[in-house]
N, C-alpha and C positions, 0 to 999 in steps of 0.2 A: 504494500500500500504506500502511498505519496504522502510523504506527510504534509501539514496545512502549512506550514513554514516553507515548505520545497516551492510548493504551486507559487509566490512570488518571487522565485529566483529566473532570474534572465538570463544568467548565464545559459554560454553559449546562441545567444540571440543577437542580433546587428539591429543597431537602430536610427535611427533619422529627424532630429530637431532641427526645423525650422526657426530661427531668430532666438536660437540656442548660447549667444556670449554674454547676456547681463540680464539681469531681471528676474522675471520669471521662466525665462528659459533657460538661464545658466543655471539653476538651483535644481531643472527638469535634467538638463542633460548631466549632474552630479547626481543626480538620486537614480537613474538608469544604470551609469557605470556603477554606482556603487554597489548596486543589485545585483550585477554582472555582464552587465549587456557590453557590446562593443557599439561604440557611441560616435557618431558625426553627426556633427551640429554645423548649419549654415546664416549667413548672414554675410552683406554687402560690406562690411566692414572687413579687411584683412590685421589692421593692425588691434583693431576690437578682438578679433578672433585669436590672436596672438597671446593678446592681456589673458585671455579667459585659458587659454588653454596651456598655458605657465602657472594659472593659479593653481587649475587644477590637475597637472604634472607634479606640483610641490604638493600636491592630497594624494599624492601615488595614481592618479587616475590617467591612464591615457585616452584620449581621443583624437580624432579626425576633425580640423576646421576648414570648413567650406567657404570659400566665397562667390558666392551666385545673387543674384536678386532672383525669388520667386514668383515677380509683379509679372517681369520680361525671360523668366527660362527655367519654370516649374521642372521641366522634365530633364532636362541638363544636369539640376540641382539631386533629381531625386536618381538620374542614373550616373551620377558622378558619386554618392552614397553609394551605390550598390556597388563598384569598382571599388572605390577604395577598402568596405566593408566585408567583400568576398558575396556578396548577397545580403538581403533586407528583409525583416522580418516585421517589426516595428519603422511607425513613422506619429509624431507629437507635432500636430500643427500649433503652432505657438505663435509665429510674426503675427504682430496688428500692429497696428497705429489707430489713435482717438483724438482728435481736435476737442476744446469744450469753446461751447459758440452759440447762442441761441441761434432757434430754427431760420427766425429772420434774417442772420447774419452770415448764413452760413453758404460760402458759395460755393458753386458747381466743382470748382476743379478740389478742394475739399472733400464733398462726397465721394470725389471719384476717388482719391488718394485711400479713402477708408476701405471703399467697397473693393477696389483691384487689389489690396493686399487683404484684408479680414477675410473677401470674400471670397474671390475671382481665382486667388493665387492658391488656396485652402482647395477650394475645386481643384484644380489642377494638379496640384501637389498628391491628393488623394488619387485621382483618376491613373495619374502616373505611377504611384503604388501597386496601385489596384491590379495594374496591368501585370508588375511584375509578381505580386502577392500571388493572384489567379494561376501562374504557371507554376509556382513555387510550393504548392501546400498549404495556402493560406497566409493571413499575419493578422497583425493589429491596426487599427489607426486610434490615435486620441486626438479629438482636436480642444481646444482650448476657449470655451465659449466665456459667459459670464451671467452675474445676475443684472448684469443691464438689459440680458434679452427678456427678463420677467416683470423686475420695476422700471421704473422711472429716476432716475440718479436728479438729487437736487441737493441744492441751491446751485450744482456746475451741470448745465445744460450740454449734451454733448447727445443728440439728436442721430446725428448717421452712427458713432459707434454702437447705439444700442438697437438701431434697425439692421445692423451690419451683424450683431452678435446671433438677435433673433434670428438672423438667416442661420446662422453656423448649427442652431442648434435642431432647425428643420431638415435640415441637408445631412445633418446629422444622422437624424430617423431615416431619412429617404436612401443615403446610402448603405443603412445598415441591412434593411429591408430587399434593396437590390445585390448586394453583397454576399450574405447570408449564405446562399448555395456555394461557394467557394471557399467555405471557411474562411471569411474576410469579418471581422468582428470592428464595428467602428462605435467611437461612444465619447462620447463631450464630458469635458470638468468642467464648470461653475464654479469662479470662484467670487465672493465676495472682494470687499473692501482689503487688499493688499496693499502692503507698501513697498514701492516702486518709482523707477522715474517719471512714469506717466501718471500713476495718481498720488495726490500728496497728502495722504488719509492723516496726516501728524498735523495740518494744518486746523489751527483753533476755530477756525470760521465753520469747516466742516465738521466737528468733532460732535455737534448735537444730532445733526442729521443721520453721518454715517457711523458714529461709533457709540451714540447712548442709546440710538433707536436700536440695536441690536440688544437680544440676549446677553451674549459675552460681551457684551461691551466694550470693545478690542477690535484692533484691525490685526492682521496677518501677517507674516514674514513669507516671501519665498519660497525656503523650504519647506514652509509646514504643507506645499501643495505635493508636494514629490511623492511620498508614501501614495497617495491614491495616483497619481497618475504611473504609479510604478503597478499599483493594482491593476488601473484599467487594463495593460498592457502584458500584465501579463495571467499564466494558468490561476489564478484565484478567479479572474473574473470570467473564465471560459461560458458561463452559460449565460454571460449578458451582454448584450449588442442593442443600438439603439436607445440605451438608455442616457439621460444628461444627470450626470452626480454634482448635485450641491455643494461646495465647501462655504460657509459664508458667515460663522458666528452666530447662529440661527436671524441672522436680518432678513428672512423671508418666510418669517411663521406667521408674521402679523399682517 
């Protein structure tokens, strides 16, 4: 029998983050390798990708850094992974971008900046997986949605990121549902209020909204998201697909 401590081990598994050197992706592509997985991370940045992948050389981890844009060359990106990696198993769609802007201010070429990475490149990025998953035995995807596709974020208005996330997490369902037959398992995180360089959840103006309206009353670090996105990804979560997992401080019981 497998024990329940086995089923989240990746070892032996190859995996693929997208906007994987700061943030929330650098804490995803540390909590992979550290699981076991053999980890390439991408991002337009080369000298970013350098800083991150020295930090985490000096935590004994090695990985693979990519530099690709996934706006202009999803499939490059995801079969420049699968060379470097020997084959792909796992892929963590992570890159976004979030302007905060009310609706009235918000212009066209903005939206577009949201939707071709949140959403256009997330597509393609998976589709390109997909293709190689389908001949290979199946894999994982996790994409990286939020609780912006369920509330409304206030007093920082930021309109396209949370029509942009609701996409992630429909597209979510729909590719799981078409997937399915190939042993292709795909499934979104949600996460609440983290702190990051795009949200500045330490900031006092926000701190009634997003962090006393919640149960724990606290915002996130980083790696506290890894553990589950190390689940989604790997044998624990084998009989779920299609599903979007909450992390958020309970801020969405009310």
């Amino acid at each position: 029998m497998t024990g329940v401590l086995d089923t989240f081990s990746l070892a032996g598994k190859k995996a693929l983050v997208t906007g994987g050197n700061r943030g929330i992706g650098f804490a995803l592509t540390q909590g992979l390798a550290e699981a076991g997985a053999s980890v390439a991370f991408a991002s337009r940045s080369a000298e970013a990708n350098q800083a991150a992948q020295q930090t985490l050389g000096d935590a004994g981890l090695e990985t693979v850094a990519l530099v690709g844009d996934v706006t202009t060359s999803a499939n490059d990106v995801v079969q420049h992974a699968v060379d470097a990696l020997g084959g792909l198993d796992i892929v963590v769609n992570n890159a976004g971008i979030c302007y905060h802007r009310p609706a009235l201010e918000v212009p066209d070429s903005e939206w577009d900046d949201v939707f071709d990475l949140n959403v256009k490149a997330l597509w393609q990025v998976s589709r390109a997986a997909a293709r190689h998953f389908k001949d290979h035995g199946g894999g994982a995807i996790v994409n990286i949605g939020s609780i912006s596709a369920i509330i409304v974020n206030r007093p920082q208005w930021q309109p396209a990121y949370n029509a942009s996330k609701a996409a992630v997490h429909q597209l979510t369902k729909s590719l799981a549902a078409e997937w399915a037959p190939y042993d292709i398992r795909v499934n979104a995180l949600a996460p609440g209020y983290i702190k990051t360089e795009m949200a500045p959840v330490d900031r006092p103006e926000f701190k009634a909204r997003w962090l006393d309206d919640a149960p724990q009353q606290r915002f996130a670090l980083p790696q506290e998201l890894a553990p589950a996105v190390v689940f989604l990804a790997s044998e624990a979560s084998a009989f779920m697909t299609g599903s979007v997992l909450v992390m958020d401080g309970g801020y969405t019981v009310y």
